[in-house]
C-alpha positions as CSV (number, residue, x, y, z in Angstrom):
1,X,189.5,37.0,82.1
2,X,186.1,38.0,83.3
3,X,182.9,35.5,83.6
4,X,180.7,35.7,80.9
5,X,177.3,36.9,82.2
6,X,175.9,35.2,78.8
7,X,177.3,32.1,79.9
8,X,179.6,32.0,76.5
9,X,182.9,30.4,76.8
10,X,186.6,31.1,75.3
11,X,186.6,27.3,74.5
12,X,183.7,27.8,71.7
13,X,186.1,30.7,70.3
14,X,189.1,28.5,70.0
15,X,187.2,25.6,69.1
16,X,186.3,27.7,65.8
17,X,188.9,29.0,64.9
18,X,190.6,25.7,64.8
19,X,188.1,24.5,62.7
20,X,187.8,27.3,60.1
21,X,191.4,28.4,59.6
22,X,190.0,30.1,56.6
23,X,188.4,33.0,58.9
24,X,189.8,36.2,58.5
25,X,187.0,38.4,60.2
26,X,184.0,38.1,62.6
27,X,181.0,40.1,62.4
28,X,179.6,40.7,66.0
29,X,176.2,41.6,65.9
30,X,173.7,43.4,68.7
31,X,170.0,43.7,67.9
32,X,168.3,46.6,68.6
33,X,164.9,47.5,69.2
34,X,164.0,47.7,65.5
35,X,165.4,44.4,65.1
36,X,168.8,46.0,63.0
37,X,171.9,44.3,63.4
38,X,174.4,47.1,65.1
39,X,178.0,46.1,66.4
40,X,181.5,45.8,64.9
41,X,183.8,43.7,62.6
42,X,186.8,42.6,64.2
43,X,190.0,40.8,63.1
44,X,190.4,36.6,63.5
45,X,193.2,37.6,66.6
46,X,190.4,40.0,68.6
47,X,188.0,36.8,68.9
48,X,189.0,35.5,71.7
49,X,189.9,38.2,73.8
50,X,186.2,39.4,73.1
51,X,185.3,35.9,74.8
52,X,187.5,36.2,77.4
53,X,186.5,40.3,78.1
54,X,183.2,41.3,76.0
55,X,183.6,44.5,74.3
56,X,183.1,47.7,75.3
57,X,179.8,49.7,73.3
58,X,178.2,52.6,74.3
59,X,174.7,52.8,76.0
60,X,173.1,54.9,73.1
61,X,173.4,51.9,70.8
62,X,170.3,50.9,72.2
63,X,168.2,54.4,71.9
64,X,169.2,54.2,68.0
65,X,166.1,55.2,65.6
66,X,165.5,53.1,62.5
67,X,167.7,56.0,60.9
68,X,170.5,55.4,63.3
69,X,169.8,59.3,65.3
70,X,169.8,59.2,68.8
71,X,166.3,59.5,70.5
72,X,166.9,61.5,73.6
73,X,163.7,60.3,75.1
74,X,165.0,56.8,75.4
75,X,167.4,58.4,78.6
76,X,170.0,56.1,77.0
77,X,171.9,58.9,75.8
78,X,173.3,62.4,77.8
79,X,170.7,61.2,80.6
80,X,174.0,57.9,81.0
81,X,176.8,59.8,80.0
82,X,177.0,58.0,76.6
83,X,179.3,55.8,78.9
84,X,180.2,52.4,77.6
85,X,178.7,49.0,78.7
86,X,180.0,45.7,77.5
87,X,178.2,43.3,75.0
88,X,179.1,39.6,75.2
89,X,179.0,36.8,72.9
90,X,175.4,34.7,72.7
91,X,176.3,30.6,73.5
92,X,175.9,29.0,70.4
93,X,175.8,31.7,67.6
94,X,179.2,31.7,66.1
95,X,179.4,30.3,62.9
96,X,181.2,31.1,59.6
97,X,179.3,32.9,56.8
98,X,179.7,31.2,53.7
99,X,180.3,33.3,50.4
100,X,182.2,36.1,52.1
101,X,185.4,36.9,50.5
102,X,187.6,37.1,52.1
103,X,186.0,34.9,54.7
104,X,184.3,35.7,57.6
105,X,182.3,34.9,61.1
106,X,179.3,36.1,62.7
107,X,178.0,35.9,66.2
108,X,175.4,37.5,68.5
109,X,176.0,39.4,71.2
110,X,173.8,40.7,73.9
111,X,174.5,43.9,76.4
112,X,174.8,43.8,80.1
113,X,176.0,46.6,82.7
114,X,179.7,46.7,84.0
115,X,179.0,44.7,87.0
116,X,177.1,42.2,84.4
117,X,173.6,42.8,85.2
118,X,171.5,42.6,81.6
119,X,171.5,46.1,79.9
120,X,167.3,45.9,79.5
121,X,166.7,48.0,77.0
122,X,168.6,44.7,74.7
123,X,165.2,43.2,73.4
124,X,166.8,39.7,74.1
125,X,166.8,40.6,77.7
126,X,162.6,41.2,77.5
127,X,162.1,38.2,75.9
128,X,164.6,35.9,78.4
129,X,162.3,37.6,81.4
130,X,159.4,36.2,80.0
131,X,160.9,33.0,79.9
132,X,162.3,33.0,83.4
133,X,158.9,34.1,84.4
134,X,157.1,31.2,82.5
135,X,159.7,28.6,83.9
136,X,159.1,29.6,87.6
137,X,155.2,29.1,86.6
138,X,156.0,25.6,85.5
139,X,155.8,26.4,82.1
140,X,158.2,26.2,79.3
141,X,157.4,27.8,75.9
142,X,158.5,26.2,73.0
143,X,158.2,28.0,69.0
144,X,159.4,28.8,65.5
145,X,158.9,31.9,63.5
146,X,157.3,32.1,59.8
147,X,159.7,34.4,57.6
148,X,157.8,35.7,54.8
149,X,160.0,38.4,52.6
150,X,159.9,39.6,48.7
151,X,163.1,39.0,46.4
152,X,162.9,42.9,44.3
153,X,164.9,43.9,41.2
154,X,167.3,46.8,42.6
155,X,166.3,48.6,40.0
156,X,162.6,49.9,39.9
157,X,160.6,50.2,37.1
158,X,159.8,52.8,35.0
159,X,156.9,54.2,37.5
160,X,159.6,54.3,39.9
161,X,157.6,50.7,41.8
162,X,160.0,48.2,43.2
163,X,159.4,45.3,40.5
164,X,159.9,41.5,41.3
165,X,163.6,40.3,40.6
166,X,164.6,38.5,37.6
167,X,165.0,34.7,38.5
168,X,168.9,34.3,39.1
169,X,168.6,31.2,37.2
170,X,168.2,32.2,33.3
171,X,167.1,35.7,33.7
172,X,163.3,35.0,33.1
173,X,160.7,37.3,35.1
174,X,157.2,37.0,36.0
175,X,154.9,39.9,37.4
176,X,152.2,37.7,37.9
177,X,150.9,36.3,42.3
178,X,153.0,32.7,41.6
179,X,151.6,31.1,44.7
180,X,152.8,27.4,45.2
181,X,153.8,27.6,41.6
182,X,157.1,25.2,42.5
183,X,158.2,25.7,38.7
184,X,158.5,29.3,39.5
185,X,160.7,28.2,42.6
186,X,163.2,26.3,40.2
187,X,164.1,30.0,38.9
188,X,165.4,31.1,42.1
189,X,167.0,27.7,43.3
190,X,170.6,28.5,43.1
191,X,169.8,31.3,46.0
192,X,167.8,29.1,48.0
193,X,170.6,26.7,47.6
194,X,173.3,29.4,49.0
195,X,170.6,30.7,51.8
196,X,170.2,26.9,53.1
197,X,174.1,26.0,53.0
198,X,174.1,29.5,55.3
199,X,171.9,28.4,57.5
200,X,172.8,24.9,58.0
201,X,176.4,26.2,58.7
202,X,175.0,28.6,61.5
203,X,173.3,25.8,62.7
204,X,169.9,26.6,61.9
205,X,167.3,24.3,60.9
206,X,165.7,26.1,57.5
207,X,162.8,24.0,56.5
208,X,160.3,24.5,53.3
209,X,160.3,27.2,50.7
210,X,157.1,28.7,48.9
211,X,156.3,31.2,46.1
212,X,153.6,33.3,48.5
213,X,150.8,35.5,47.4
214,X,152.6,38.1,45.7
215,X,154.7,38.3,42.5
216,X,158.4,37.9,43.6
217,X,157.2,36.9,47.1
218,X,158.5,33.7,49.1
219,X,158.3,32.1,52.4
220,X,160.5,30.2,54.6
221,X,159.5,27.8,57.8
222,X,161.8,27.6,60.8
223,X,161.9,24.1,62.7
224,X,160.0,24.4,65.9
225,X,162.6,25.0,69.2
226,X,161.7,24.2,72.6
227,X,163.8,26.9,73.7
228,X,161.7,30.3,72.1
229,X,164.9,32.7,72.9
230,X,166.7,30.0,70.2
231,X,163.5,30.8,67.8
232,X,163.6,34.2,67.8
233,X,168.0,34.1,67.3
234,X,167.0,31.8,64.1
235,X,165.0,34.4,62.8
236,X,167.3,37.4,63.3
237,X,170.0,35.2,61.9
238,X,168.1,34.0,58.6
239,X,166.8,37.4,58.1
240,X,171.0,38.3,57.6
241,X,171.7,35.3,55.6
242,X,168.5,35.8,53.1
243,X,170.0,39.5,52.6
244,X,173.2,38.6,52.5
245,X,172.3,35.7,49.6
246,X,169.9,38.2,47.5
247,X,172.6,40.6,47.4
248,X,175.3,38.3,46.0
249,X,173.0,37.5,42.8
250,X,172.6,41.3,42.3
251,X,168.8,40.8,43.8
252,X,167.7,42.8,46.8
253,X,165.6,41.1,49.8
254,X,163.2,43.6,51.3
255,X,161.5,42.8,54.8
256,X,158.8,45.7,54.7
257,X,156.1,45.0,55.8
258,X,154.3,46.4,52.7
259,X,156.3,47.0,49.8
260,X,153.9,46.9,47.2
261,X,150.2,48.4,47.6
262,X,148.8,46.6,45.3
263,X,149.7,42.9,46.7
264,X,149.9,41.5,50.0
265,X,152.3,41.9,52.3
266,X,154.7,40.2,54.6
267,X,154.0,38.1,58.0
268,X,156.2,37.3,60.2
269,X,153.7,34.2,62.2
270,X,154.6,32.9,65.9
271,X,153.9,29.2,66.5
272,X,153.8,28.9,70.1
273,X,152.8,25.9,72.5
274,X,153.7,25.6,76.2
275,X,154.7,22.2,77.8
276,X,154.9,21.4,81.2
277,X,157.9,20.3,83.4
278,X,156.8,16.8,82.6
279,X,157.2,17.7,78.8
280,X,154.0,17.7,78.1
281,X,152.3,19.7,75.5
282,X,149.7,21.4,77.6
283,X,147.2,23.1,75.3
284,X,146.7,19.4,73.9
285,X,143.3,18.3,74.2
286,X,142.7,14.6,76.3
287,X,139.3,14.7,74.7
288,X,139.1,14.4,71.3
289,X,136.8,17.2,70.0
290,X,136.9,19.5,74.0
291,X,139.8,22.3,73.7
292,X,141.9,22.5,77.1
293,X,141.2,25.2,79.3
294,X,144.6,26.2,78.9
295,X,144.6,27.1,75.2
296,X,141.5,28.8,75.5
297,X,142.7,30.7,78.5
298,X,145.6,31.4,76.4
299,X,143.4,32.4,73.6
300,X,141.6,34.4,75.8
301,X,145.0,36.4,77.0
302,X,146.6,37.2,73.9
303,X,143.0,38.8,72.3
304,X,142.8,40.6,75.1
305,X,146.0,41.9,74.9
306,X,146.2,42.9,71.3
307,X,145.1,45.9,71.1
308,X,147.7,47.2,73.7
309,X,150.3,45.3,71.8
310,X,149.8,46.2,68.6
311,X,152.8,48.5,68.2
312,X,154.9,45.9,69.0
313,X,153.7,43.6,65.9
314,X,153.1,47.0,64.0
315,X,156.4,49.0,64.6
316,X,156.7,50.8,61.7
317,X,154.5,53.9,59.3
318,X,154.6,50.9,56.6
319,X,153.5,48.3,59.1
320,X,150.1,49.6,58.8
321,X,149.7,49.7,55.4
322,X,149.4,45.5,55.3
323,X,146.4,45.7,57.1
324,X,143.5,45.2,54.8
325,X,140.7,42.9,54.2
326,X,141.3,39.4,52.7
327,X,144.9,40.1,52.5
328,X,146.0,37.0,54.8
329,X,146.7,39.7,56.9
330,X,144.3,39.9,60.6
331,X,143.0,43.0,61.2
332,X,140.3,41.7,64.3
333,X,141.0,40.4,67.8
334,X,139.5,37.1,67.2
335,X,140.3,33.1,66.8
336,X,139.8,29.9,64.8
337,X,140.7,26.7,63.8
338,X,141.8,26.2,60.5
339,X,140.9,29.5,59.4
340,X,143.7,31.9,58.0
341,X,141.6,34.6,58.2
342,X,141.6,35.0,62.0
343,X,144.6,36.8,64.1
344,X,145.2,33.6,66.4
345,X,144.6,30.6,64.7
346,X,145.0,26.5,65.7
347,X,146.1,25.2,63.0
348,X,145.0,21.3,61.9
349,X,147.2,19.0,62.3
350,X,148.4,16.6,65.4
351,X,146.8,16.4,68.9
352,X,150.6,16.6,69.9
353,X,152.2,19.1,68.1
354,X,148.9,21.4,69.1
355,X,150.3,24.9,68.6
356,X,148.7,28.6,68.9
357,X,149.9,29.9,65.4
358,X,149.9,34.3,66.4
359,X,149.7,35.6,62.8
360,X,149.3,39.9,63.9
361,X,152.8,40.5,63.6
362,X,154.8,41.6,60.3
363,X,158.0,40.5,59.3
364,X,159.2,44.0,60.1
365,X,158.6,43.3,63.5
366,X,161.3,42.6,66.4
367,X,161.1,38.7,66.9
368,X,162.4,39.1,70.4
369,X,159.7,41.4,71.6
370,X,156.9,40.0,69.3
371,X,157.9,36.8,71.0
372,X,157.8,38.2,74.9
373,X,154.9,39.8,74.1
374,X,153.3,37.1,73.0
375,X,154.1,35.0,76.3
376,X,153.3,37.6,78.3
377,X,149.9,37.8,76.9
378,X,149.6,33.8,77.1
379,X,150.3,34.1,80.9
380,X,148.0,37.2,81.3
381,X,145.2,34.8,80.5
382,X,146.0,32.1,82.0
383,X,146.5,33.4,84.9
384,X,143.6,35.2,84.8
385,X,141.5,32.9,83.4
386,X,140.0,35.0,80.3
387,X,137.7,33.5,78.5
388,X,138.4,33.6,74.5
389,X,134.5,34.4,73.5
390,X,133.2,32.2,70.6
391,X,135.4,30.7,67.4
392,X,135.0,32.8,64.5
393,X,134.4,29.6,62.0
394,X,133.5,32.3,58.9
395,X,135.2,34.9,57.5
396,X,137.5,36.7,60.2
397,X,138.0,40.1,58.3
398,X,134.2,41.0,59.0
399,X,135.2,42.1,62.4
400,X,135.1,41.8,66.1
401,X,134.1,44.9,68.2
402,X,134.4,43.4,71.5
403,X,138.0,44.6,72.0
404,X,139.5,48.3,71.0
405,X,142.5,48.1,68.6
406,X,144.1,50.7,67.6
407,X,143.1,52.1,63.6
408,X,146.4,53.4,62.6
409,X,150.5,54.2,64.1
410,X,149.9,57.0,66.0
411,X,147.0,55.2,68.1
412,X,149.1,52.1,68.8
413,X,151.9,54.2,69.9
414,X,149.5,56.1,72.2
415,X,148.2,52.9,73.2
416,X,151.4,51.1,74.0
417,X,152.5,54.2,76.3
418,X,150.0,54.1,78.4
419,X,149.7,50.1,78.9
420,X,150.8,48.6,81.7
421,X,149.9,45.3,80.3
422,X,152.9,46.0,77.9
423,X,155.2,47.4,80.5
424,X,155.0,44.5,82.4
425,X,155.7,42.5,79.2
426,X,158.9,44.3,78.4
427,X,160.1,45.9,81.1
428,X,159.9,49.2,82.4
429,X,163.3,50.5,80.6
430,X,162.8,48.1,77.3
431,X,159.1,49.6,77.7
432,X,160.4,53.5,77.7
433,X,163.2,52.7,75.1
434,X,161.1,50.9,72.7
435,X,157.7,53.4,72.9
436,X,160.5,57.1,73.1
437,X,161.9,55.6,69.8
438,X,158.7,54.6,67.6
439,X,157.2,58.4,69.1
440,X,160.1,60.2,67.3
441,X,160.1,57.9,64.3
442,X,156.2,59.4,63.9
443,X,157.6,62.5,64.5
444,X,160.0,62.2,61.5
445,X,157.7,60.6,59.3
446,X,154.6,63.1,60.2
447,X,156.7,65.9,58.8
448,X,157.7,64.8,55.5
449,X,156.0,65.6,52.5
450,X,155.0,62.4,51.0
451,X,154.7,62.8,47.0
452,X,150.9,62.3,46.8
453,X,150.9,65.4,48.4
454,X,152.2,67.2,45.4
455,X,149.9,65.2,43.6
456,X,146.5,66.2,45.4
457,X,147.3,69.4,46.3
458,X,150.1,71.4,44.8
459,X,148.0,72.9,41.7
460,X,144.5,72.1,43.4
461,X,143.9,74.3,46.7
């Protein structure tokens, strides 16, 4: 048996088995930089010899682009040999996944080298630097993740537009933006139910359900974890079990970004706050009415920062079609209070639980490096000392000129390869990994003919 460099242990394995006799199968899952799930299913009897071992994967698993191609560029692939590396279980992720028939397991898994050094192109790896880095500082970030996500009819409609699904309760379907409508909620209550018996048995703490601002969108809260790494594995998890759920009531849950361009689109918001080794919350204020220096410093980082990181909370061609003017979706480098219109906003609420609530990023985005990108920015300003500029206290989507952002893909890409404000916030080898693969998704995506093409142009020029 070799030592977990995860710091997972055989007794967790046998300890579940013994309580789910039931299990036939595991799903063991590694994240990639797109945020996809890749790995293996394996039989009840391979469990624990993958806790006492790992498993063996290859190195390219990681240089994967959202089509599954290799992306030479990465290095990961002829550059290494394709040689294998071995992935380990994550502490605390293995959990039975109700509804399967005939019943099975998941777990995480992250990858390391032979001699069980962290493989760091494994996004999990970037964010766990960030929050060694933090802790040596005397900080310790604590968070939750927004998951906002539409519930679409498989079948589009006769425009060939994904259409809201059908509520799984009595059939019944509504086109119109339900938001907070909690009657409309009721229609979709028996998958809500299933989601939140899923995530209670993983372990996660699913809080409150909304109809959002779009017909057949909804949002779910995460509990707030002091440990962020924790955060972003409850988001990757629930993201599974909502698509999992939708798919046993014949409904399909889509994570674009922006799947219909006429409504808004999906967030995926980062509530961060930072507490010292005391436990104390340290962007709380000690004056009532006087922000800390701290949360303005922080402030002042991550706007700073955004423009260089905006391929991070942007990953995708369909990312950037969410951006656009009172869509609840921040298009400016700026900050408020209260205001939902700004891209870093302090929400109201308790001097205690103050929170920095980072709303750039869609839920297409990677939650592990939205998240280390995030608290890399938050120490880049503190550190540093940046000063925020003045609260927007107006409308946010009239603009802020003061910092470059990128207008489209193609500029964040170019400006994500040439940051070393991002390299540092990944890693050099997450950095090269995670820019080579979004540069030959552009690729892919500026050569295909898009129908409106054949639209405009075809009988026209």
């Amino acid at each position: 048996m070799t030592l977990s460099p995860s710091g997972s242990s055989v007794d967790e394995a046998r300890a579940f088995l013994d309580a789910h006799p039931e299990i036939e199968a595991v799903d063991i899952v590694l994240t990639d930089a797109n945020g996809i799930g890749r790995g293996k299913i394996i039989r009840r009897h391979e469990l624990i010899g993958f806790y006492e071992n790992g498993r063996h994967l290859p190195i390219s698993i990681l240089g994967l682009d959202i089509c599954g191609e290799d992306v030479h560029e990465t290095g990961l692939i002829w550059d290494k040999g394709d040689g294998d590396l071995r992935a380990w279980p994550i502490p605390g992720t293995l959990a039975p996944i109700p509804g399967t028939s005939p019943a099975r397991g998941e777990v995480l898994m992250s990858l390391y080298h032979l001699d069980g050094s962290p493989m760091l192109s494994d996004p999990r790896h970037a964010l766990a630097a960030q929050v060694a880095a933090m802790q040596a500082e005397g900080l310790h970030p604590a968070g939750a993740f927004e998951l906002e996500f539409f519930l679409l009819d498989p079948v589009f409609d006769a425009e060939g537009y994904p259409r809201p699904a059908a509520a799984v309760l009595d059939g019944r379907r509504s086109n119109m933006t339900e938001v907070y409508s909690v009657d409309h909620l009721h229609g979709m209550e028996p998958l809500f139910s299933r989601i939140y018996a899923a995530a209670k048995a993983a372990g996660i703490r699913a809080e409150t359900v909304i109809s959002e601002f779009a017909p057949g969108q909804y949002e779910l809260t995460l509990d707030y974890r002091t440990n962020v790494i924790q955060a972003a594995d409850d988001l990757i998890r629930l993201k599974r079990i909502v698509r999992l759920a939708a798919r046993s009531f014949g409904v399909t849950a889509c994570f674009m970004a922006k799947p219909v361009e006429r409504h808004a689109g999906s967030g995926m918001h980062f509530h961060v706050s930072l507490c010292d080794d005391a436990g104390r919350n340290v962007f709380a204020e000690t004056t009532e009415g006087q922000w800390t220096d701290t949360i303005l410093h922080a402030l002042g980082g991550l706007r700073e920062t955004m423009g260089q990181s905006m391929l991070v909370f942007a990953p995708h061609a369909n990312s950037w079609r969410r951006f656009a003017s009172q869509s609840y979706a921040p298009v400016s480098p700026n900050w408020g209070v209260n205001n939902r219109s700004v891209a870093l906003r302090i929400p109201a609420g308790s001097v205690k639980a103050r929170r920095i609530e980072h709303r750039p990023s869609g839920v297409d985005a990677n939650p592990y490096l939205v998240a280390a990108t995030v608290l890399a920015g938050l120490r880049h300003g503190l550190a540093n000392r940046i000063d925020p500029g003045p609260e927007t206290t107006g409308n946010g989507y009239e603009g802020d000129s003061t910092i470059a952002m990128p207008g489209d893909w193609r500029e964040a890409i170019r400006a994500a390869q040439g940051s070393d404000f991002l390299k540092a916030a990944l890693g050099e080898e997450m950095h090269r990994t995670f820019t080579a693969i979004k540069a030959a998704e552009y690729a892919r995506v500026a050569r295909t003919i898009a129908d409106v093409d054949y639209e405009l142009y075809l009988h026209t020029v």
